[in-house]
C-alpha positions in Angstrom: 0.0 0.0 0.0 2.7 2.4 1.0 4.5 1.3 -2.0 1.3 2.4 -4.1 1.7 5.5 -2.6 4.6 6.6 -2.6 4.6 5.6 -6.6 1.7 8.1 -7.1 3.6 11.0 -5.6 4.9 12.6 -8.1 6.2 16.4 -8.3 3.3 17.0 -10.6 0.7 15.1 -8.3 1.7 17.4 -5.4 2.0 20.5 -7.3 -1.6 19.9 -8.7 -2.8 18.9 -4.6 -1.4 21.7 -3.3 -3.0 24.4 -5.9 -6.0 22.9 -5.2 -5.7 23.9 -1.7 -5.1 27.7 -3.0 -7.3 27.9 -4.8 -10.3 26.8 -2.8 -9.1 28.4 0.2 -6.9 31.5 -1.6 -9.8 34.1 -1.9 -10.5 33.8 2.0 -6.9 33.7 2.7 -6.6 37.3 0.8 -9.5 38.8 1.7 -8.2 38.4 5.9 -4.4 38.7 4.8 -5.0 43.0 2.6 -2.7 45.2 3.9 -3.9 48.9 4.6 -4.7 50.8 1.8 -3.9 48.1 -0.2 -7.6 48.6 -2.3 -7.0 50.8 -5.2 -9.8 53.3 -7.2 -9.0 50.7 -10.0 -10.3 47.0 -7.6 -13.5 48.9 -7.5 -16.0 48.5 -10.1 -17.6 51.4 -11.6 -20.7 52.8 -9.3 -20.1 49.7 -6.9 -19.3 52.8 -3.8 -22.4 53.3 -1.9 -23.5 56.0 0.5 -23.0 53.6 3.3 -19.5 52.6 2.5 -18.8 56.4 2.8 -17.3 57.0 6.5 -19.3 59.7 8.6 -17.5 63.0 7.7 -15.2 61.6 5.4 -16.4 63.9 2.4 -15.3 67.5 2.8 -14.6 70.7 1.1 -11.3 69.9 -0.5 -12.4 66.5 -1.9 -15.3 68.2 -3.6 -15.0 69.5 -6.6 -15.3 73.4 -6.9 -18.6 74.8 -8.5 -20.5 71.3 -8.5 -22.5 71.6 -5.7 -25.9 73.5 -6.2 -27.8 75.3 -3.6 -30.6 72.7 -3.5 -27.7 70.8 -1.7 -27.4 72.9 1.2 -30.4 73.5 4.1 -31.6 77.0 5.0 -29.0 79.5 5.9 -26.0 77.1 5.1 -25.5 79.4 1.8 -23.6 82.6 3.2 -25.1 86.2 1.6 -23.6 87.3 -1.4 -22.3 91.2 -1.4 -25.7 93.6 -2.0 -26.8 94.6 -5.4 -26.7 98.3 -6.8 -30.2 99.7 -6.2 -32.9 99.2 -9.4 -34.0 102.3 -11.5 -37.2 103.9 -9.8 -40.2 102.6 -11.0 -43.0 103.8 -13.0 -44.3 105.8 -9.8 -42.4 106.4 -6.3 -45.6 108.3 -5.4 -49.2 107.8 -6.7 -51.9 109.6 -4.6 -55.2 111.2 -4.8 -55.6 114.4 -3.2 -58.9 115.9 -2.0 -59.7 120.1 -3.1 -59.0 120.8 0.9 -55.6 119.7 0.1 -55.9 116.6 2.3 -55.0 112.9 1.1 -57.7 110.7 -0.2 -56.4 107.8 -1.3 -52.5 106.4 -2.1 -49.4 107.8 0.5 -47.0 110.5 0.1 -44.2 107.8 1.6 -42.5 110.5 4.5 -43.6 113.3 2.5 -46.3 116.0 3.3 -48.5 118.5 0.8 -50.4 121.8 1.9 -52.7 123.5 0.0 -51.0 127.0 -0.4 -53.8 129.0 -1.6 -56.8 128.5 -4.1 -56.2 125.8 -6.2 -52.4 125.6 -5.5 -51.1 122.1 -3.8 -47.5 122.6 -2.7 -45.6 119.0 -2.0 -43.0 118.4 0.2 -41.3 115.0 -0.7 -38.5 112.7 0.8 -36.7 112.7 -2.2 -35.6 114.9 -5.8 -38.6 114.2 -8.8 -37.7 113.3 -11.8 -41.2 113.6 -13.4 -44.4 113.9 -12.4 -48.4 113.8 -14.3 -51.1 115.6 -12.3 -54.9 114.4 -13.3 -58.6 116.4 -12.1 -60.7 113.9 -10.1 -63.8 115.5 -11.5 -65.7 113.5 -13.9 -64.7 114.8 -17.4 -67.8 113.9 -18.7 -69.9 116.5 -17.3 -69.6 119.6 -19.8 -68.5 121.7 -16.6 -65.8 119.5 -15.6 -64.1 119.2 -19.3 -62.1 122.1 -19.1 -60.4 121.9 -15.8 -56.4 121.2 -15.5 -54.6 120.0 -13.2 -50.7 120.8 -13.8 -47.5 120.3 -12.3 -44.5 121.7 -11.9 -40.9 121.2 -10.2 -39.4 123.3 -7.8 -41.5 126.4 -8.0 -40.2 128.9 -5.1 -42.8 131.7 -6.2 -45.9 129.5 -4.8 -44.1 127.2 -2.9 -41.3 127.1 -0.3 -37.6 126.0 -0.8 -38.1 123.3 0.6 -40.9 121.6 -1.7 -40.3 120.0 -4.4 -43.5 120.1 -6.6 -46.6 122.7 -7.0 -50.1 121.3 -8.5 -52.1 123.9 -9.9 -55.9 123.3 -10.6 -57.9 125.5 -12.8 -60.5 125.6 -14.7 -59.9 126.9 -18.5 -63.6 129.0 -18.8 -65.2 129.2 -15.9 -68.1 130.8 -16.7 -68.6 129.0 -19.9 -68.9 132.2 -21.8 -66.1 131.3 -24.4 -63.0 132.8 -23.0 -60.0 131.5 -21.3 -60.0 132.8 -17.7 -58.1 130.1 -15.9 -59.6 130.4 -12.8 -57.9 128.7 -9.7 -60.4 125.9 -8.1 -60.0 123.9 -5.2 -60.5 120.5 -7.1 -59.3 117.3 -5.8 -56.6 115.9 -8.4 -54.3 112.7 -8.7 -50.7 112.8 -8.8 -47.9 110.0 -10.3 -44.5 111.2 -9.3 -41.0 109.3 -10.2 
């Protein structure tokens, strides 16, 4: 029997034996025996690098890469303030107000300003800021005959009427008063609107 044996043995017999052995017990051998950091970007399969093989805080600024992130990635108030914008152009009104023939405001807001009626028919406006422009309108309905010919009109920075210190005058007339076919302009204490930029 021993005889048997030993005739079997041959250097290719045990060669064959023992990479048997390697090879059935090889992949457990290597996967106990890696040394650290012995796993390289190129053992890893494509996409095969989940979220939970990522360690807790092991992803930070300088391993991401520089204008990929978007703010949808971020919660509230992660995202610091940029510097503040110039200021936009003034819009189609700063001021849009309806004023009452007493001189009183009836509908809209003079924003810090103030208007006083200086004398008949003269509306003198003292506003938080420099106009630009400015469109005066009669409140009276235009389609009564005796309301067609009144005016409202604006002007800037008229020191005869008004003081220094305001910026705008609204005059209120009416072109024939007595309807007699002559231009009179008479001063009336008419309620008017007023768009000023």
């Amino acid at each position: 029997m021993r005889s048997t044996l030993r005739s079997k043995l041959t250097y290719a017999n045990v060669v064959a034996t023992l990479a048997l052995f390697v090879a059935l017990g090889g992949s457990s051998y290597a996967a106990i025996a890696l040394s650290k950091n012995s796993v390289k970007s190129k053992h890893i399969g494509k996409g095969q690098v989940k979220r939970a093989d990522i360690g807790r805080n092991a992803v930070n600024s300088a391993k991401v890469k520089n204008l990929s992130l978007l703010a949808a990635d971020f919660k509230a108030g992660q995202l610091p303030a940029g510097p503040k914008g110039d200021p936009g152009a003034p819009g189609l009104a700063r001021i849009s107000v309806g004023i009452l023939g007493s001189g009183s405001i009836f509908k809209g807001s003079l924003e810090g300003g103030s208007v006083r009626r200086a004398s008949t028919g003269q509306y003198c406006f003292d506003l938080p800021f420099t106009p630009v422009s400015a469109v005066a309108t009669p409140s009276p309905n235009v389609t009564n005959p005796a309301n067609q010919d009144v005016v409202a009109a604006v002007a800037v920075g008229i020191e005869a009427t008004c003081l220094a210190s305001e910026e705008l005058l609204v005059a209120v007339t009416e072109i024939d008063e007595d309807d007699n076919a002559t231009i009179d302009n008479t001063f009336l204490n008419r309620g008017f609107s007023l768009m000023v930029n």
